[in-house]
KOLTOR-959821 format. One record per residue (C-alpha): residue number from 1; residue in three letters; chain; x, y, z. Coordinates in nm, 2 decimals. Layout:
<NUM ALA A <X Y Z>> ...
# end
This chain:
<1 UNK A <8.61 14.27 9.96>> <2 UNK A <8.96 14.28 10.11>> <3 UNK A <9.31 14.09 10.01>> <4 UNK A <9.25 13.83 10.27>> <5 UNK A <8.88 13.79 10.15>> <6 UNK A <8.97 13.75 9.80>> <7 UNK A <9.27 13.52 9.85>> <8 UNK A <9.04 13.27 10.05>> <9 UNK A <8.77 13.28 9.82>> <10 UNK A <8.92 13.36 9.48>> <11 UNK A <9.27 13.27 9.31>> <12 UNK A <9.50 13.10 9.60>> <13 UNK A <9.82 13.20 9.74>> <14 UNK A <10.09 13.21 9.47>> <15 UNK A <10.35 12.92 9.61>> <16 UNK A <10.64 13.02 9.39>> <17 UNK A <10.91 13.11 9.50>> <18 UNK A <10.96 13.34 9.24>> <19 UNK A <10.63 13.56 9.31>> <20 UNK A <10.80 13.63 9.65>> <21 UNK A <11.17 13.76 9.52>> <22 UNK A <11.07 13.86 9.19>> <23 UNK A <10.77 14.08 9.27>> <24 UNK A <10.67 14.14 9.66>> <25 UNK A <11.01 14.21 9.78>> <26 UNK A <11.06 14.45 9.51>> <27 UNK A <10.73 14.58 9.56>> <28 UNK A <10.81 14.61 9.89>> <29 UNK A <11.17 14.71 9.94>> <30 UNK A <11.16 14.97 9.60>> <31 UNK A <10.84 15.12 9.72>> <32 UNK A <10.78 15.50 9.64>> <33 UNK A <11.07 15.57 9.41>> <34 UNK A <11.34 15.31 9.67>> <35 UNK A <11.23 15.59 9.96>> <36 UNK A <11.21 15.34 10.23>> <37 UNK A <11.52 15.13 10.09>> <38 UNK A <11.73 15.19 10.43>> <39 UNK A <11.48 14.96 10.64>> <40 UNK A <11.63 14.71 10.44>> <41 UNK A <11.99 14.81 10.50>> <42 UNK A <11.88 14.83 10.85>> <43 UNK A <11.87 14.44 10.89>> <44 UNK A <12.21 14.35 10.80>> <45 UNK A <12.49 14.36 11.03>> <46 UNK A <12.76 14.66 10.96>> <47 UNK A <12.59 14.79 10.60>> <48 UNK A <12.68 15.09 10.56>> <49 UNK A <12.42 15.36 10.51>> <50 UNK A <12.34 15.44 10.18>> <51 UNK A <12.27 15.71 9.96>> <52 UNK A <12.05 15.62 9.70>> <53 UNK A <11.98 15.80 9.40>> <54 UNK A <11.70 15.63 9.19>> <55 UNK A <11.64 15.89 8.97>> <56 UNK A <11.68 15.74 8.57>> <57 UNK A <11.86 16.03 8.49>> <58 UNK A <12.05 16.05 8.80>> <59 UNK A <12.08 15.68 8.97>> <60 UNK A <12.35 15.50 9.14>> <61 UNK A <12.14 15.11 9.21>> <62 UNK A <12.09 14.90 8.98>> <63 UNK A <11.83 14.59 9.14>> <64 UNK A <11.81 14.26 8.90>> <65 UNK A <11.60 13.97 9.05>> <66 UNK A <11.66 13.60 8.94>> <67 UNK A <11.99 13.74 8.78>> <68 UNK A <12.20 13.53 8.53>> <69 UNK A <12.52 13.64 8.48>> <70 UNK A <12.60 13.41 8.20>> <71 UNK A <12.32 13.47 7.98>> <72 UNK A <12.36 13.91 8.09>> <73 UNK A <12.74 13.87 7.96>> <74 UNK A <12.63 13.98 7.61>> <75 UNK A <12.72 14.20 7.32>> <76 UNK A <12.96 14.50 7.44>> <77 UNK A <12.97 14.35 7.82>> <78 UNK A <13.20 14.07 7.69>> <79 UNK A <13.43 14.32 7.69>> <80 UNK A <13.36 14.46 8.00>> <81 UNK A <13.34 14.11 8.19>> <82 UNK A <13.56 13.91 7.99>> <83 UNK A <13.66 13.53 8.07>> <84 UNK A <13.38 13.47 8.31>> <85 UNK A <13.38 13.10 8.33>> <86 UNK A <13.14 13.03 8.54>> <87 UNK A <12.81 12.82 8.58>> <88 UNK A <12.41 12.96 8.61>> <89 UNK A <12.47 13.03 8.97>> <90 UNK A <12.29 13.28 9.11>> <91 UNK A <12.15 13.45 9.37>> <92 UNK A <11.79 13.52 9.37>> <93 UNK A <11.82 13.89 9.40>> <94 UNK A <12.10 14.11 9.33>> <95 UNK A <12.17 14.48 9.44>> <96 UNK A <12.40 14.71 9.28>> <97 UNK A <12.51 15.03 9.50>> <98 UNK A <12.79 15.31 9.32>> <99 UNK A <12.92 15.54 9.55>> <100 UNK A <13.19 15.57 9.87>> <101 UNK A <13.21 15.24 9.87>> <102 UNK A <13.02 15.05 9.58>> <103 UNK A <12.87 14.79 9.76>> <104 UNK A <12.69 14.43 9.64>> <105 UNK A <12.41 14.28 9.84>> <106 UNK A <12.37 13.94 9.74>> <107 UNK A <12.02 13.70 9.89>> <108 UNK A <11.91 13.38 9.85>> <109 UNK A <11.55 13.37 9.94>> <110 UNK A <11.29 13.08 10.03>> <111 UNK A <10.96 13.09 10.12>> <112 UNK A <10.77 12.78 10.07>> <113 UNK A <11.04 12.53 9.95>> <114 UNK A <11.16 12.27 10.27>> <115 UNK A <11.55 12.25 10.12>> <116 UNK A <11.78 12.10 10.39>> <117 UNK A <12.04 12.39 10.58>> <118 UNK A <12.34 12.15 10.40>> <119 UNK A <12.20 12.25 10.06>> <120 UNK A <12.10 12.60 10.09>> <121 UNK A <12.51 12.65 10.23>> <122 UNK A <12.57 12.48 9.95>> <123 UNK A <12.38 12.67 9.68>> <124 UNK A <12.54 12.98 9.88>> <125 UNK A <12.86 12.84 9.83>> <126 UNK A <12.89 12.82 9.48>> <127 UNK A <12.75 13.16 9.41>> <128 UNK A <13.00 13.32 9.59>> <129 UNK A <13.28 13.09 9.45>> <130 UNK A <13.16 13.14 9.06>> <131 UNK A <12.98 13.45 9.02>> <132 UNK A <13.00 13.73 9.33>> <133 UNK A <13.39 13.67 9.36>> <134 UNK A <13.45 13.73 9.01>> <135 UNK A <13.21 14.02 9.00>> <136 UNK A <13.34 14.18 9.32>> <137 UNK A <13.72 14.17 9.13>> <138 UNK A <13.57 14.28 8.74>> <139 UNK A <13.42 14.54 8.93>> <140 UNK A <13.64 14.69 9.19>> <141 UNK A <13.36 14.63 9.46>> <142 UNK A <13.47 14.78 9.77>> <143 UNK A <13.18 14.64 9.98>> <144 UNK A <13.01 14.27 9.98>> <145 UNK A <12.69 14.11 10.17>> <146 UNK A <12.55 13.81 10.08>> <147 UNK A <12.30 13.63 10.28>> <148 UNK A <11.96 13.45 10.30>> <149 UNK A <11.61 13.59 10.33>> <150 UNK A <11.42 13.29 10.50>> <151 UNK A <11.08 13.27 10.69>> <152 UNK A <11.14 13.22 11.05>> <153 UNK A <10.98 12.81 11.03>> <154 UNK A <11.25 12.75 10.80>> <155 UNK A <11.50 12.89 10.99>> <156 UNK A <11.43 12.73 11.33>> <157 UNK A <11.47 12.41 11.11>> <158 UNK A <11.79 12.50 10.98>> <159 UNK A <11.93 12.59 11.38>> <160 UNK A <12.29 12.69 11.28>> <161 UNK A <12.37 12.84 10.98>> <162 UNK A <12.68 12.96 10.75>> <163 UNK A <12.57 13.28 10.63>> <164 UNK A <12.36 13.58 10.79>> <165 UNK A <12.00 13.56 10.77>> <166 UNK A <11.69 13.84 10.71>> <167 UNK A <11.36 13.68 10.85>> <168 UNK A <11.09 13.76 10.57>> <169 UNK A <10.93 13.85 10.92>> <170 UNK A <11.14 14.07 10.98>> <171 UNK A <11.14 14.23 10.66>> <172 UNK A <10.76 14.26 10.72>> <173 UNK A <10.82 14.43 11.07>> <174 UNK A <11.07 14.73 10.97>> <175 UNK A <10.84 14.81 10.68>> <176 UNK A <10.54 14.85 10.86>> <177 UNK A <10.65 15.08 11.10>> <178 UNK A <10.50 15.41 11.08>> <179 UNK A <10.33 15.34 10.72>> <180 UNK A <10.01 15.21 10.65>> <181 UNK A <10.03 14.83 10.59>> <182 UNK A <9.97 14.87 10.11>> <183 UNK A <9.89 14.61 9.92>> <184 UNK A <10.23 14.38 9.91>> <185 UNK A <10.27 14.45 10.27>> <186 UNK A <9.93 14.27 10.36>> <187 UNK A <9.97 14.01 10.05>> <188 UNK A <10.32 13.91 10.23>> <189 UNK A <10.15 13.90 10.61>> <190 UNK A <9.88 13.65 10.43>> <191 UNK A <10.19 13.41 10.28>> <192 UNK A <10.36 13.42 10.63>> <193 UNK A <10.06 13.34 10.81>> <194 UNK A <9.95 13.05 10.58>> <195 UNK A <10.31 12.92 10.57>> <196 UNK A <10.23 12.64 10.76>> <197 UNK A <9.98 12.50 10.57>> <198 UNK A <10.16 12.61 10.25>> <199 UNK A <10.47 12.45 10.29>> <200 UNK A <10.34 12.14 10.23>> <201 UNK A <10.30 11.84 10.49>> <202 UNK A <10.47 12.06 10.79>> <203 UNK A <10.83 12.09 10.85>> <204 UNK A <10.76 11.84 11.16>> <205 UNK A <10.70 11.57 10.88>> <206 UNK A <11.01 11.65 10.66>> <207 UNK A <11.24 11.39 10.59>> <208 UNK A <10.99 11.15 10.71>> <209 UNK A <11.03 10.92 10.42>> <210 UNK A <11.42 10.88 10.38>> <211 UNK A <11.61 10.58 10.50>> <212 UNK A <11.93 10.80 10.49>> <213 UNK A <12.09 11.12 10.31>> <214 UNK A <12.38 11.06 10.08>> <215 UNK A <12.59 11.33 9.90>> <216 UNK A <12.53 11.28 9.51>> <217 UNK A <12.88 11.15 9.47>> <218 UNK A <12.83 10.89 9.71>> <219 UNK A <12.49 10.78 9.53>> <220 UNK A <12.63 10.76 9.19>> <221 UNK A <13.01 10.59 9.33>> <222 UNK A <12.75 10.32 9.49>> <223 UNK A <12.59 10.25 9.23>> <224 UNK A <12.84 10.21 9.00>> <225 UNK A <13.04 9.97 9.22>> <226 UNK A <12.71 9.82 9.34>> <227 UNK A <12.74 9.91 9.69>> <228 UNK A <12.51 10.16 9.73>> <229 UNK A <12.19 9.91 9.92>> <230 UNK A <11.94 10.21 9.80>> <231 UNK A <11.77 10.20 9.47>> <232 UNK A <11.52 10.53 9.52>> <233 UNK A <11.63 10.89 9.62>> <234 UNK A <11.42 11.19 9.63>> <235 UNK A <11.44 11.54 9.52>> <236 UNK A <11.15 11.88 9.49>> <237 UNK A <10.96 11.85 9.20>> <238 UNK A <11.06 11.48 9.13>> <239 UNK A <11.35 11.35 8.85>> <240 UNK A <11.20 11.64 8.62>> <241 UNK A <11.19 11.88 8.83>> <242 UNK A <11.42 12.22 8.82>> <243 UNK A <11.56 12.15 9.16>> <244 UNK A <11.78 11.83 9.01>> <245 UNK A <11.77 12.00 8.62>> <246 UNK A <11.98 12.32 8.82>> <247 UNK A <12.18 12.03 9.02>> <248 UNK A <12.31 11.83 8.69>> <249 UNK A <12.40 12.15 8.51>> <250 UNK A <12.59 12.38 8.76>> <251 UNK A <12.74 12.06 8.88>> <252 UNK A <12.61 12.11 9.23>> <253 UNK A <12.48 11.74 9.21>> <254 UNK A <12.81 11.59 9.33>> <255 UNK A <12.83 11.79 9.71>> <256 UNK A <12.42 11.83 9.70>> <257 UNK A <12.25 11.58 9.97>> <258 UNK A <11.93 11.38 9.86>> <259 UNK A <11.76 11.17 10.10>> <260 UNK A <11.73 10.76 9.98>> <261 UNK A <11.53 10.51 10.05>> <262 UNK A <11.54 10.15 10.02>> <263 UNK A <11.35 9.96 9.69>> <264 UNK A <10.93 9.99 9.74>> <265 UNK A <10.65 10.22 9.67>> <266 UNK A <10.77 10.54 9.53>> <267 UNK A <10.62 10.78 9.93>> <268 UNK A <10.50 11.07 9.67>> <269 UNK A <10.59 11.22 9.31>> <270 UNK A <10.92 11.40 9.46>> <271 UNK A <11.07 11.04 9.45>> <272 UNK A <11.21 10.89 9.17>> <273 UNK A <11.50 10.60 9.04>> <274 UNK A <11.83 10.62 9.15>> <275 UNK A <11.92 10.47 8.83>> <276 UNK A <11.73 10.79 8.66>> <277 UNK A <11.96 11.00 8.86>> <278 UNK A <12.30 10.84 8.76>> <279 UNK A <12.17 10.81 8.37>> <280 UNK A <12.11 11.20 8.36>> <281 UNK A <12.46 11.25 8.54>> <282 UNK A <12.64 11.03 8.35>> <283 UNK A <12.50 11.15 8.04>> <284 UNK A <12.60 11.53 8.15>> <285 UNK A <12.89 11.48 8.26>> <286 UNK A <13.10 11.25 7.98>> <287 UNK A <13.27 11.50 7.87>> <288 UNK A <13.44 11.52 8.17>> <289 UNK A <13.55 11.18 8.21>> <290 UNK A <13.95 11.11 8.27>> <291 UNK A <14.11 10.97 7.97>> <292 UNK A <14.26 10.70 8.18>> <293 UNK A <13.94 10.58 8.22>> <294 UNK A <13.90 10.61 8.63>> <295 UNK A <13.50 10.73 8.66>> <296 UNK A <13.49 11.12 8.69>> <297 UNK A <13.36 11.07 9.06>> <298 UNK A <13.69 10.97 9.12>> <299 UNK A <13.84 11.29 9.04>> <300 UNK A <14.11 11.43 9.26>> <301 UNK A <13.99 11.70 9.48>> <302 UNK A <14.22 12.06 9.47>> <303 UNK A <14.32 12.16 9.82>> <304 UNK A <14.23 12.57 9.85>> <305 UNK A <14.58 12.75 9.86>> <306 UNK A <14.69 12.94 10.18>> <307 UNK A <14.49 13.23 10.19>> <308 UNK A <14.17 13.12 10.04>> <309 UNK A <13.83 13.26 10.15>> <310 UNK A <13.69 13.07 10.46>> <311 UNK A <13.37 13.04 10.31>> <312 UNK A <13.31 12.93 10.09>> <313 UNK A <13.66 12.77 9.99>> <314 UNK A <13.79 12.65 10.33>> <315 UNK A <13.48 12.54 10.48>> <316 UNK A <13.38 12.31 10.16>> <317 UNK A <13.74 12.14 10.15>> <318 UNK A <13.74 12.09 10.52>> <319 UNK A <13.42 11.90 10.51>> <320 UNK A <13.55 11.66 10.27>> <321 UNK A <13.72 11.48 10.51>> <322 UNK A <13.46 11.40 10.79>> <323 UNK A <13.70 11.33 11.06>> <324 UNK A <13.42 11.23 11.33>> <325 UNK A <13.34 10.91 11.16>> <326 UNK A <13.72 10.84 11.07>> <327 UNK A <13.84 10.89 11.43>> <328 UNK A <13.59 10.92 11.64>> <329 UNK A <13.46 11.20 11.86>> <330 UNK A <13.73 11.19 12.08>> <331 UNK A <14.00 11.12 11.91>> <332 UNK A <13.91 11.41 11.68>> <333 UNK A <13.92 11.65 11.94>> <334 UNK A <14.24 11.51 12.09>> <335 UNK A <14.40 11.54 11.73>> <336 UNK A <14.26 11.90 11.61>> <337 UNK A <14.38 12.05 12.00>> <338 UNK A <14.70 11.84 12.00>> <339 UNK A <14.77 12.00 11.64>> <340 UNK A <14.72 12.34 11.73>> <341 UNK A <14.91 12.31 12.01>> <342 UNK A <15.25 12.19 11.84>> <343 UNK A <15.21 12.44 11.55>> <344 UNK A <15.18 12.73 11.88>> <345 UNK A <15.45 12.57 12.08>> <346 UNK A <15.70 12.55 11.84>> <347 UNK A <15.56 12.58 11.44>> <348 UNK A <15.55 12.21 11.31>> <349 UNK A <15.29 12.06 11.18>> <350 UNK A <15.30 11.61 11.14>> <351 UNK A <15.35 11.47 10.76>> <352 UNK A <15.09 11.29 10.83>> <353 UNK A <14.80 11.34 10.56>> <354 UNK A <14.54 11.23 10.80>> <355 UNK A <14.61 11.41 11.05>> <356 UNK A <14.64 11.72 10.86>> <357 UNK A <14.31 11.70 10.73>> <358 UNK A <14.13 11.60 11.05>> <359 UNK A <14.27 11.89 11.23>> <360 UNK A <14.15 12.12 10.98>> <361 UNK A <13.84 11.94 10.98>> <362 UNK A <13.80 12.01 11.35>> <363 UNK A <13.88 12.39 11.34>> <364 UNK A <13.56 12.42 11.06>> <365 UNK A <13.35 12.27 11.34>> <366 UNK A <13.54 12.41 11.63>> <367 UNK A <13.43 12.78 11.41>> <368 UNK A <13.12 12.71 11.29>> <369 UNK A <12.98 12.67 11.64>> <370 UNK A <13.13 13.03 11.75>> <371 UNK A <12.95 13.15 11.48>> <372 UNK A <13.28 13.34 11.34>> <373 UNK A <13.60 13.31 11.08>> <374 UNK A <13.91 13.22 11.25>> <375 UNK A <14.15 13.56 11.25>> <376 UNK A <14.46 13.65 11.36>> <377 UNK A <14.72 13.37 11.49>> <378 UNK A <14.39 13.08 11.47>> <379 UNK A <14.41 13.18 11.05>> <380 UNK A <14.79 13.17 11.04>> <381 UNK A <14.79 12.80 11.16>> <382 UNK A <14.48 12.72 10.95>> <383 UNK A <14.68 12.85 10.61>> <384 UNK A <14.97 12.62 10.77>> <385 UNK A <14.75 12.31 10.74>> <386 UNK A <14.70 12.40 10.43>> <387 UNK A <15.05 12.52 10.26>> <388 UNK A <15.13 12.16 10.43>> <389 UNK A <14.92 11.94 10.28>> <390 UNK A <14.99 12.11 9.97>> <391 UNK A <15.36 12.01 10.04>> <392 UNK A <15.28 11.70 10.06>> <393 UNK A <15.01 11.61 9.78>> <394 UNK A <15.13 11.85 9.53>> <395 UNK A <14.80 12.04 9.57>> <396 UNK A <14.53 11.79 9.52>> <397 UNK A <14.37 11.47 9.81>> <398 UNK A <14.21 11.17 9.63>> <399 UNK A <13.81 11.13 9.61>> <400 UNK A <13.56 11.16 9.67>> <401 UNK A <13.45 11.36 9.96>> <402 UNK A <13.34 11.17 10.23>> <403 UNK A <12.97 11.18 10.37>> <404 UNK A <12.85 11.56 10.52>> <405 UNK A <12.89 11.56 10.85>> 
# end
């Protein structure tokens, strides 16, 4: 009986995510002693080749999956890593190269989950801001990748996205060529091929349910002042899920986008309260209210100093400010070029707070549709914006964010 036989007949496709990066990529990219590891390597733009030696006696790679830096820093690697103060973010797998240069590879997979583009930049994000920055200073890492492994459906539904992608397709392709198709090979052409059914109702149907898509600040800000005109919201996996249990405690909650729906049937078990939702945050989070008493979503929001990384720093400040629905389309556009153009002309930059933050606001849009970082004299101007408005606030603009873009 073959694979495909016995997965039709007998045990069904394993849908967790966690059988996909924490056993068939491993299975497949590790295969014969890490022999064929460079077909990985090959995907990702300007890696440089690697010589790996995976040898226990003689290795230079160390390969966690599902990696948790805060729980690993134990016993003699306090010392090693000390005042890490970050949260469980992590990526899903984690690759350790020594050598001329030590390099990192960072990926956060998917394969059946349907989590929006915002929130998978997002999750990104945040791993790079509290765990792989830190790590690439403790550990004098040279060279950094980090990037998403994603099936190609998902992808087309994302369209434009932050970080560089692998296709699991693609993955499939450069390690099939010239070997005979093993065991994981065939078990991950079997999960691509069902992923349409397996992902659930069809990525044609997602979102199908949701009145609108509000940032968790803005959900729990509504609902506290009674303005919110939503009373259900959903999440994967429903109100106990681990989607929302990793949301409340990294803190991701506040920038992560639920969809919402007005008061009726619950659509499916994925939907839950919004007054669930704002008990578990409240109750997580009062320890971190003010002392003045102002509610914690209020909290000021730090502007990154010149400098900064664009991504994730940069890009999540800018898109605090959503300068399309403040201005306009137009105006936007008029006020990010008219910016640009005084600061070229003859360095100055308006006191104006607005301004300052809509013309930043239109360079992460004007970028993110090249597809690139601003460089050069574009990145001067953009850590002008920003040693400005720091000028002028003292370092920090009132919240909360405004609605993603």
């Amino acid at each position: 009986m073959s694979l495909d036989d016995l997965v039709a007949t007998h045990l069904p496709m394993n849908r967790k995510e966690r059988f996909f990066t924490g056993t068939v990529f491993p299975m497949i990219v590790c295969a014969d002693n890490f022999q064929h590891f460079e077909r990985l390597t090959s995907l990702i733009p300007d890696c440089p080749k690697l010589d790996i030696h995976a040898s226990p006696d003689d290795a230079n790679v160390q390969f966690f999956t599902e990696y948790g830096l805060m729980e690993s820093i134990y016993g003699s690697a306090i010392e090693r890593l000390p005042e890490f103060t970050g949260t469980r973010d992590t990526p899903d797998i984690l690759i350790l190269v020594t050598g001329d240069p030590t390099l990192l590879l960072a990926i956060e997979a998917k394969m059946y989950d349907r989590p929006t583009r915002e929130a998978v930049e997002l999750q990104m994000a945040q791993q790079r801001k509290v765990v792989l920055d830190y790590l690439q200073e403790a550990l004098s890492i040279q060279s950094f990748f980090h990037l998403a492994l994603l099936p190609e459906g998902l992808l087309e539904q994302f369209g434009d996205f932050a970080y560089p992608v692998i296709t699991w397709e693609s993955l499939l392709e450069v390690f099939t060529r010239d070997r005979e198709e093993d065991y994981w090979l065939r078990m991950l052409r079997l999960a691509l091929k069902a992923w349409p059914d397996l992902v659930g109702p069809g990525i044609a149907s997602y979102g199908k349910n949701a009145e609108g898509r509000q940032r968790g600040l803005e959900i729990v800000r509504g609902y506290e002042d009674g303005t919110l005109g939503y009373a259900l919201m959903g999440r994967n996996e429903g109100v106990s899920g681990e989607h929302l249990d990793e949301d409340i405690k990294s803190g991701r909650w506040r920038n992560q986008v639920y969809e919402v729906r007005r008061d009726g049937p619950r659509p499916n078990r994925n939907w839950f309260a919004i007054a669930e939702f704002v008990d578990r945050v409240q109750k997580s989070e009062a320890d971190a209210r003010p002392r003045h008493g102002l509610s914690f979503v209020d909290a000021p929001i730090p502007i990154p100093p010149p400098g900064s990384p664009w991504y994730p720093d940069l890009v999540e400040f800018a898109l605090t400010y959503h300068g399309y629905a403040r201005h306009g389309a137009s105006e936007t556009v008029a006020i990010g070029n008219g910016t640009v153009q005084s600061w070229r002309e003859g360095r100055t930059l308006p006191d104006d707070i607005d301004i300052l933050r809509c013309a930043l606001f239109y360079e992460q849009r004007r970028w993110r549709h090249l597809d690139q970082e601003p460089t050069g004299e574009t990145r001067d101007y953009v850590d002008a914006l920003l040693e400005r408005l720091v000028v002028l606030t003292g370092g920090t603009v009132p919240g909360p964010p405004d609605p993603v873009p």
